[in-house]
N, C-alpha and C positions, 0 to 999 in steps of 0.2 A: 664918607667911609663908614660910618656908625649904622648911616641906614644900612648901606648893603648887609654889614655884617648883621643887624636885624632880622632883616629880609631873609639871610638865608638861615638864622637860628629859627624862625616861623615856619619858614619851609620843610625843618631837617624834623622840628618837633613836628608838623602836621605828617610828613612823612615817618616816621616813627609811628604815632598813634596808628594810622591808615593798616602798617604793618601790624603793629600788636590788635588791632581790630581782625586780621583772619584768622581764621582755624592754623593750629598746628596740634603737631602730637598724634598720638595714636588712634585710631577708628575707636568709638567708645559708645554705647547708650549712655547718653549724659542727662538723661530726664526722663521719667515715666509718672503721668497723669494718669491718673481714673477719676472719671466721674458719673453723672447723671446726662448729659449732653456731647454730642458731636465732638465739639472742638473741645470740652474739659475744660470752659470757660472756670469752674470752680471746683477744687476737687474733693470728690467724697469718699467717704469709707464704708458707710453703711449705704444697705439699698432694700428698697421693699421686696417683697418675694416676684411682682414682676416687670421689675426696670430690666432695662437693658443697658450692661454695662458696658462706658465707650472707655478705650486707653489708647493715648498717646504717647509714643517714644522719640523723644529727641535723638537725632542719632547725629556726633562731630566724627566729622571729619570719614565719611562712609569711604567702606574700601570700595574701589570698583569692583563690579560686578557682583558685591554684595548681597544678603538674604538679611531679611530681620524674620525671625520666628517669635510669634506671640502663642500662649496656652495658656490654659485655665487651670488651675487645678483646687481640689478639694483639700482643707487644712484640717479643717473639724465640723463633721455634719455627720448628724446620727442617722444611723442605718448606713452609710457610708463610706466605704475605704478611702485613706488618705490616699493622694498623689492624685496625675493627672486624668484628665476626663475624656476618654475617648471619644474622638470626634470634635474636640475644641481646640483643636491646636492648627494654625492658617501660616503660610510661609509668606514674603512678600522680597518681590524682588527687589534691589535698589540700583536705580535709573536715573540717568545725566543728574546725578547731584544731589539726589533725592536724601533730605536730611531731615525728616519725621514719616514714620507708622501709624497708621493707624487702625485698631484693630473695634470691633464689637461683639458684642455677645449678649445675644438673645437671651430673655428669660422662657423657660421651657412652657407652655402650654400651664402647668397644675404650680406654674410659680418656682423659684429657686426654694429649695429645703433649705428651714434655716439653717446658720450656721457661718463659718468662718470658711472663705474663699482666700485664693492669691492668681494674680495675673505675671506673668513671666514674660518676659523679652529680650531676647536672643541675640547677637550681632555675628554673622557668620562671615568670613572672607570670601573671598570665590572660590578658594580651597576646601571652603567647610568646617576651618580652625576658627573656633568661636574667637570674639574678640569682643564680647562685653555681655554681662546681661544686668538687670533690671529687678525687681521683682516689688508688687504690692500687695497688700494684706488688705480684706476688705470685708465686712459681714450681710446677711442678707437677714431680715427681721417679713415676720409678717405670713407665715407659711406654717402651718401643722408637718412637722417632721415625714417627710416621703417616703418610700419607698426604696429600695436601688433602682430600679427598672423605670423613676420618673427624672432620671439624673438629666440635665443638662444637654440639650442634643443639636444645637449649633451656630456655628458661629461666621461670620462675615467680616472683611478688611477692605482699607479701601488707603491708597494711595496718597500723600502728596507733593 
């Protein structure tokens, strides 16, 4: 009798765990990487004037037929209005479960102007009602202060 009642406290706990191991709760960016690499193996903040910057967003528990929006924008670089960078902002759709973003961004031909950057990540419903964002702070060294006209001009996403 002892086993069985064993047996099925093993079971009820492995059954427990199994459940507290899924997602629950609301659709959320629950993580945003940036670094110097693809997968954001390691993640950075500073970057030379011409890395290209990759960021990753975990995203729990995606609504169906979801969007994640990644952009770039400018925090502080001279010669430079704050806010976003026209032409850097990439929509992605989210598909049978798809629970990370991944977004890049090219450094421009004459190098990123130095200066202080942030990357943004969106979580939209199939409504359009956001339901989470993200955001990372990140600097660029290595460039003689640019221009406006040599700002940032594009950027690429790629699924997984």
């Amino acid at each position: 009798m002892n086993i069985g009642l064993s047996s099925r406290a093993v079971g009820l706990t492995v059954m427990l765990v199994a459940v507290g191991a899924c997602s629950s709760g609301p659709p959320s960016v629950s993580d945003l990487k940036v670094g110097k690499d693809k997968e954001v193996a390691q993640a950075a903040s500073t970057f030379d004037a011409h890395d290209t910057l990759y960021a990753v967003a975990t995203i729990a528990n995606p609504p169906a037929n979801g969007k994640v929006v990644g952009h770039l924008s400018v925090v502080e670089v001279a010669g430079q209005q704050a806010g976003p960078i026209p032409g850097l902002e990439m929509t992605l759709d989210l598909a049978g479960g798809m629970n990370t973003a991944s977004f890049n961004f090219a450094a421009p031909t004459a190098g990123w102007p130095n200066g202080k950057y942030r990357v943004d990540v969106v979580l939209l419903d199939a409504s359009g009602a956001e339901k989470g964002q993200k955001g990372a702070e990140f600097a660029t060294t290595g460039n003689a202060p640019a221009a406006a006209e040599d700002a940032p001009a594009a950027a690429t996403t790629t699924q997984s």
